[in-house]
C-alpha positions in Angstrom: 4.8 36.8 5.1 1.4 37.3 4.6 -0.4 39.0 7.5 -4.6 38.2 8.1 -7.3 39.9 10.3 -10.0 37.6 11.9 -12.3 39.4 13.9 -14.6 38.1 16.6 -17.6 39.0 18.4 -19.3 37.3 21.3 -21.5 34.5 19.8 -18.6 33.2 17.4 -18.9 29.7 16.0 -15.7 28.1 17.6 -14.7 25.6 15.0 -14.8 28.4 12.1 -12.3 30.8 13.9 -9.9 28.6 15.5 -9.4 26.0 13.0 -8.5 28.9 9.9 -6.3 30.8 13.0 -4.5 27.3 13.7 -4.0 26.2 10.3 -3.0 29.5 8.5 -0.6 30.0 11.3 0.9 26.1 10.7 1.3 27.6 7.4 3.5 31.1 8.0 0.4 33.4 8.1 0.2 36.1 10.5 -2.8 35.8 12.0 -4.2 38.9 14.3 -7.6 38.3 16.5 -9.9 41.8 16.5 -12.2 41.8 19.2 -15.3 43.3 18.6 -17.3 44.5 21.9 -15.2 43.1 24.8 -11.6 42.3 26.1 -12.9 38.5 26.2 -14.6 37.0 22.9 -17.4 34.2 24.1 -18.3 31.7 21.3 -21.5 30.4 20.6 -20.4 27.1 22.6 -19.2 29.1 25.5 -15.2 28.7 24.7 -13.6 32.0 25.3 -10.5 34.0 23.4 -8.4 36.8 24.6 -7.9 38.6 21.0 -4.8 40.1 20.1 -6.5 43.3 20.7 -9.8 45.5 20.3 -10.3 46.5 16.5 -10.5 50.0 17.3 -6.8 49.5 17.7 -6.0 46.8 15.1 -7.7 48.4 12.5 -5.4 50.7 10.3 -2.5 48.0 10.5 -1.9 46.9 6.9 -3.4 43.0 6.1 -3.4 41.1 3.2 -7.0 39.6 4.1 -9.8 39.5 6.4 -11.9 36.1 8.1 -15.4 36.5 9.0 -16.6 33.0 11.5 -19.9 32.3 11.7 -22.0 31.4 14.4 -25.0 33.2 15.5 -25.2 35.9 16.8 -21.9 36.0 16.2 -22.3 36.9 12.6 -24.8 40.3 13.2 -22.7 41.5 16.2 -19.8 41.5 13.5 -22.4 43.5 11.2 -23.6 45.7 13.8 -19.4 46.9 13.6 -18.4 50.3 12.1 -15.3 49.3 12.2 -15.7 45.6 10.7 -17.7 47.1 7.7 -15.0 49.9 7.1 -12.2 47.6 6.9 -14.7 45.2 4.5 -15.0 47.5 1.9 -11.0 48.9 2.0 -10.3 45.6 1.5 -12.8 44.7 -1.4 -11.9 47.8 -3.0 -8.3 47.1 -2.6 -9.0 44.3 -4.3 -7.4 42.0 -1.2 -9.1 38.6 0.7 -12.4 38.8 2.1 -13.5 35.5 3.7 -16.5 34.6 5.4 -17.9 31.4 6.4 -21.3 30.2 7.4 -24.0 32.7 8.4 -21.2 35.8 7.8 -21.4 36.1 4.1 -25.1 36.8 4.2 -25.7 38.5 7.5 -22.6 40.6 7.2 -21.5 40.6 3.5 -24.7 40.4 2.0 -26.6 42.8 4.9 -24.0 45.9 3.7 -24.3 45.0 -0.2 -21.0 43.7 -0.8 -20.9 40.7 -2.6 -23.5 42.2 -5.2 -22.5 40.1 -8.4 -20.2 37.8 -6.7 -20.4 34.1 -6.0 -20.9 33.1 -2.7 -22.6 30.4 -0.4 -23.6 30.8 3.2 -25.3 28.3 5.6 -28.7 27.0 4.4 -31.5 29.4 5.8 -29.1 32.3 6.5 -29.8 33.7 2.9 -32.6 35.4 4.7 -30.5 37.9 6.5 -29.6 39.2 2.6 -33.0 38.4 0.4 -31.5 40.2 -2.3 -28.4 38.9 -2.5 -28.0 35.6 -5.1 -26.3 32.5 -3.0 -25.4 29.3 -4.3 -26.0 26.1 -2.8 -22.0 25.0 -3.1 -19.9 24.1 0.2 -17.0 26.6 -1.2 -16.9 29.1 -3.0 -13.8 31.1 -4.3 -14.5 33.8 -6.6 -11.7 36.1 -7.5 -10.7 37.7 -3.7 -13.7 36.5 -2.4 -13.8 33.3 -0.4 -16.9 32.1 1.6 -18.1 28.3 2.7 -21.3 27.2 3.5 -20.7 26.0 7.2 -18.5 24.3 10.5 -18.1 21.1 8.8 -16.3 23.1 5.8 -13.6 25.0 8.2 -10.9 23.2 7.4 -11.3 23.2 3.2 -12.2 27.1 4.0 -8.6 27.5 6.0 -7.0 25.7 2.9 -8.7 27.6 0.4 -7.1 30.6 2.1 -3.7 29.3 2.5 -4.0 28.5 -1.3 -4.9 32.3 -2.2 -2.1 33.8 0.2 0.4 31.4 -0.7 0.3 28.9 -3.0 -1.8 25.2 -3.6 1.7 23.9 -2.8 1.7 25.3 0.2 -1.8 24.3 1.2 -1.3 20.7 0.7 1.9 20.9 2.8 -0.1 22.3 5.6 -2.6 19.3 4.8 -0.3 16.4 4.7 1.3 17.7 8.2 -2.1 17.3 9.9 -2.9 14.4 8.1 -6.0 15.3 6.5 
């Protein structure tokens, strides 16, 4: 079974974390919740979650991938994280799933450097938090081990793009059909 790490600060866009956590989990995937700063993670829309635990304690477990939501400011509390960035570049250089969706491939991926000659789309206007970083203007993105989407509206393809890399297309479309999308 494969085993994922989503971490979330205060300011997280709600739609981007819970719909990956409840569709990878419909689909076999261990999914752990890392709370950055508090014992309660506030979203952007004021919906709370009690993560699994903090990420000072989750973080030397072994996953097969890490989700980055959105959501502002969400996304540069997750930057502002030692522990988000050193787990970021284990896993890139492990050559494992790094996802990120919305403002979090620019203002955490593309803020440390890591997606430097990579593919990758982020919410229109959040390129400014990584001016040197190249973006395109594509709603999904998969390239190699890296996976990032351009928005909320996309969290659902994003959650079946990552079922599809841990698993299988098969699998993905099974998880699909059973929610009737």
């Amino acid at each position: 079974m494969s085993k994922v790490l989503i971490c979330l600060a205060d300011g997280f866009e709600e739609i981007e974390a819970v719909t990956p956590i409840d569709l990878l989990r419909r689909a076999g995937i261990d999914v752990i919740i890392a709370g950055v700063g508090d014992d309660v993670i506030t979203g952007s829309r004021g919906i709370s979650i009690v993560p699994n635990g903090p990420i000072e304690e989750l973080k030397d477990e072994t996953y097969d991938g890490i989700i980055l939501p959105g959501g502002m400011p969400g996304a540069t509390n997750l930057a502002a994280s030692w522990e988000v960035n050193e787990i970021l570049i284990s896993m890139l250089n492990e050559g494992k799933l790094v996802a990120a969706i919305c403002a979090a491939p620019a203002a955490v991926l593309g803020k440390a450097g890591l997606i430097e000659g990579r593919r990758a789309t982020c919410y229109p206007g959040a390129e400014t938090f990584a001016p040197e970083a190249r973006f395109v203007k594509e709603s999904l993105v998969m390239d190699g081990n890296l996976i990032t989407a351009s928005g909320p509206g996309l969290a659902a393809d994003f959650a079946f793009a990552i079922i599809e890399y841990l698993i299988s297309k098969e699998k993905s479309e099974e998880v699909k059909a059973g929610a009737l999308f």
